[in-house]
N, C-alpha and C positions, 0 to 999 in steps of 0.2 A: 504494500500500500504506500503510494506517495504521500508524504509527511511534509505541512509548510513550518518553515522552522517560526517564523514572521506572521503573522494577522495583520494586514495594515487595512487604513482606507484615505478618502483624500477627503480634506477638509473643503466648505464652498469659500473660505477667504482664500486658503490656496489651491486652487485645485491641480492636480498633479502630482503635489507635493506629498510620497507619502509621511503616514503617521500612524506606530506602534502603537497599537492597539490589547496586542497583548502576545505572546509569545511561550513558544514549546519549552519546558526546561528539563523534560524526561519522555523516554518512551522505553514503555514496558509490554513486551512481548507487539502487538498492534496495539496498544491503545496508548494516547500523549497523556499527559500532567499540561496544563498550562499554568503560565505566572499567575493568571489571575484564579485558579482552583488553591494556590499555595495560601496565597494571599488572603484568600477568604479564611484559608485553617487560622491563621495569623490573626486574623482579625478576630475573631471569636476564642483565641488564648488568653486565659487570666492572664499568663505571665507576660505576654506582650502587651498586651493594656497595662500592665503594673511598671513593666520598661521605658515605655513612652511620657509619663512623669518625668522620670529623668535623664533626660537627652545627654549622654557622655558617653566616654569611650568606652569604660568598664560595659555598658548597659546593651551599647552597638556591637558589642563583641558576646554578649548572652544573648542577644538576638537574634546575633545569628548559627546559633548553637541551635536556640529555639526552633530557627527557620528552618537547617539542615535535618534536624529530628521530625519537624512537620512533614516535611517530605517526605521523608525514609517512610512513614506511615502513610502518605500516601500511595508510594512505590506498594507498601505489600497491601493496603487495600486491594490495587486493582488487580494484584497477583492473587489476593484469594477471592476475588470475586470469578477470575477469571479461570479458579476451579468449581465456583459454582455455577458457573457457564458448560464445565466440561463434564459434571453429574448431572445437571439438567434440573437444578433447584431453582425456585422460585418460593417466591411473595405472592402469597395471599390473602384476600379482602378479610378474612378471619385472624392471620396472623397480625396483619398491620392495625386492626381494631383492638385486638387485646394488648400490641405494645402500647396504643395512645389510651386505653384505660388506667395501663397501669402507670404509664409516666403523669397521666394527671392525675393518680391516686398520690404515688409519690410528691406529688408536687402540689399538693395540698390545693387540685382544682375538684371542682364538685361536679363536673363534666368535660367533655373533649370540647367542647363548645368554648366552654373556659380557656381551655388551654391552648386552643386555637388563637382567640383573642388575647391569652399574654403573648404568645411566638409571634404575632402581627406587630403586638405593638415595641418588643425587643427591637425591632428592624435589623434583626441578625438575619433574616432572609427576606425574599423580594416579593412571595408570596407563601400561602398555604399549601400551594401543590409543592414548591421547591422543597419546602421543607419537609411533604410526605416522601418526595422523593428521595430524598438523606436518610429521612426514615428507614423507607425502605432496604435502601443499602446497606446502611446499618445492622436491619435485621437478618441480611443474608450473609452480612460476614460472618455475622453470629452463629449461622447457621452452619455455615461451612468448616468453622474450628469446631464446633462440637461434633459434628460429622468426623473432621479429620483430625483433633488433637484434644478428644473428650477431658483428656486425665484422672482418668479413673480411679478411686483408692480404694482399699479392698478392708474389710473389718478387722483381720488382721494388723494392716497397716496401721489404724487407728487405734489398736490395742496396744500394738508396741509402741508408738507415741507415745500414750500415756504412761507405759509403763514407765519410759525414760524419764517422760516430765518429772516425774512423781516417785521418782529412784533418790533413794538420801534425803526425802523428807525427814521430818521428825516421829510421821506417826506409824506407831507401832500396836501391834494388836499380840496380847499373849494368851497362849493356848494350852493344852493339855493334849497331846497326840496319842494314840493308839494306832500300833499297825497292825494289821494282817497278811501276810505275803503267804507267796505260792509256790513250791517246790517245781512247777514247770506252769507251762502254759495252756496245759490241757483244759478242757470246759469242766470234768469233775473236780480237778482243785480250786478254781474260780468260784466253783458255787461252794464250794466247802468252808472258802474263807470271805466270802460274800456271805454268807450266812452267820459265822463269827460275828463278823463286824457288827451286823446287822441284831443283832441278839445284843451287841455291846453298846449300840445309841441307845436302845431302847430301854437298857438299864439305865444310860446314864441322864436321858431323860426322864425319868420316874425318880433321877434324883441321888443313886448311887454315887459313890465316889468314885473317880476314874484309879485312886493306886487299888481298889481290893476287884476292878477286872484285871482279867490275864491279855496279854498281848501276846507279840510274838519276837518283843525287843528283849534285847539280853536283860535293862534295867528295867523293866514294866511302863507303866506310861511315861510320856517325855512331858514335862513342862519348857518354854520356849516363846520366845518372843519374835514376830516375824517383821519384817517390815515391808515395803511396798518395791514390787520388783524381786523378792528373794525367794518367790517360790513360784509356781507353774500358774498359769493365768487360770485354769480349771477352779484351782484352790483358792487362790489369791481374794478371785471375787466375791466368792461365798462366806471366806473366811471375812473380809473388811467389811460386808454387808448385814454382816449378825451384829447383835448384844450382844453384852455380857451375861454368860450364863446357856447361850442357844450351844443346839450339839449340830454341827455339820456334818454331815457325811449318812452313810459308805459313799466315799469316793475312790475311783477307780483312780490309781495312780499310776499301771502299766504293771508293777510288779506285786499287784495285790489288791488293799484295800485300806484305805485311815479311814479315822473317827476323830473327829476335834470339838473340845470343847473350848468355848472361846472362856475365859476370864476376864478379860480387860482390853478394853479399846483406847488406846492414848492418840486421841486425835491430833489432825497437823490442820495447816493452814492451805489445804488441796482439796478441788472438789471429788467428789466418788465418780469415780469411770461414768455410770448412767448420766451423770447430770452434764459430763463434762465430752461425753460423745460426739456429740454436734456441732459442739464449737471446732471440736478437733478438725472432726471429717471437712466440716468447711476449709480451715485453714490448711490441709492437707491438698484437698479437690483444687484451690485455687491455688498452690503454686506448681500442683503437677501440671494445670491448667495450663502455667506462663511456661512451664519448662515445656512441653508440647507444645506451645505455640511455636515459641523461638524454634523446638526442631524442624516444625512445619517449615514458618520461613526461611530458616536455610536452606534446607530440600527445595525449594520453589525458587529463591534467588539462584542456586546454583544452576539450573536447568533451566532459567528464564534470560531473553535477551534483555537487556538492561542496556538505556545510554543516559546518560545525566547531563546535564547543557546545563550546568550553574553552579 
């Protein structure tokens, strides 16, 4: 495709004379960037509005740091747009209505109607279609990184997070152990010491003391204080989520079976796994997010024709 580097036209005082109008300053794969696409990111930057206060060198020289970065996001806009060109996605009357509910949910309008008339009156754009249009864009780049660079985390991942977070806290939970183990892994010894165990909560819920049960430890029950991260997340949970007092288990530990009583909770200043889930997976989900994107655009800049003119 022939590409004009120039946009002129001629003025009626001079006619003849051309005059820039506005000009190429990228081309990505077939499609240009013009000055004036840059220019508008520019102008709708806090940070450039907060530079134009004070006109000095320091400020001309963050500006255009600014302007070099504006671009760079324009460049991989049109490179991921230009894979949702190549799957064959689109914008829908459905999906472009539930972005403008919720962006004027978020922005505290009580209708799109509303929100229509504050973006008018912004005069950050030249109309209401321009600005569905951005929209829209918008919504398919969206769409295309989740397609191609979801960042998925897995409950795992967010369990060992937390274990780390929450490793060398101060709280400590101490217990009363009982084991059961199994002389091989056959299904007869499992039930033979699954039913131990099992005969041993029950006493020590009705109140027994755990030293006059029998175990299968050299010294009979262990007392012990655990703390967060020093034991198998199976146990971990159950054990931090009891009182004082409650019997955990039979739990399957691989080579048998425990019974724990808890005695004492010495709490720290960390939420409990349940409460603190959410937060996590988010925080996780959004920077596998950015690390996926970033790999995306480098896979796409490297196999994309690229010319910068600025």
């Amino acid at each position: 495709m022939a590409l004009v580097g120039l946009l002129v036209c001629s003025t009626p005082a001079q006619a003849g004379d051309p005059v820039i109008v506005d000009r190429v300053i990228a081309v990505v794969n077939d499609q240009i960037i013009l000055q004036s696409d840059l220019a508008k990111e520019m102008g709708l930057d806090p940070r450039v509005i907060e530079l134009q206060k004070t006109p000095t060198a320091s400020a001309a020289a963050k500006r255009d740091e600014i302007r070099d970065e504006l671009l760079q996001r324009l460049i991989d806009r049109d490179l991921v747009l230009s894979e949702a060109r190549r799957f064959g996605l689109e914008v829908g009357p459905a999906d472009e209505r539930r972005a403008l509910q919720s962006l004027a949910k978020e922005n505290g309008f009580a209708s799109i109607k509303e929100l229509e008339s504050a973006v008018l009156a912004s005069g950050s754009f030249e109309s209401w279609e321009a600005y569905l249009v951005d929209l829209r864009r918008s919504i398919l780049e969206a769409q295309v990184l989740q397609y191609l660079a979801p960042g998925r985390v897995t409950d795992a991942q967010v369990r060992e997070f937390y274990r780390k977070m929450s490793r060398g806290e101060d709280a400590r939970v101490r217990v009363v152990r009982l084991e059961y183990r199994t002389a091989n892994e056959s299904p007869e010894e499992r039930d033979v010491a699954f039913q131990r165990a099992q005969a041993a909560s029950k006493r020590l819920r009705t109140g027994a003391d755990p030293s006059s049960i029998d175990d299968d430890s050299e010294a009979g029950p262990s007392e012990f204080e655990v703390g967060r991260g020093d034991i198998q997340p199976v146990l971990e949970d159950r054990i931090v989520a009891a009182k004082a007092g409650q019997i955990v288990g039979p739990v399957s530990t691989g080579r048998g079976y425990v019974v724990l009583k808890v005695l004492e909770q010495m709490d720290a200043d960390v939420l409990p796994f349940e409460e603190a889930k959410d937060r996590i997976r988010q925080q996780l989900e959004f920077e596998a997010q950015m690390k996926a994107r970033e790999e995306l655009m480098e896979k796409l800049r490297s196999r994309a024709h690229l010319d910068i003119r600025i």
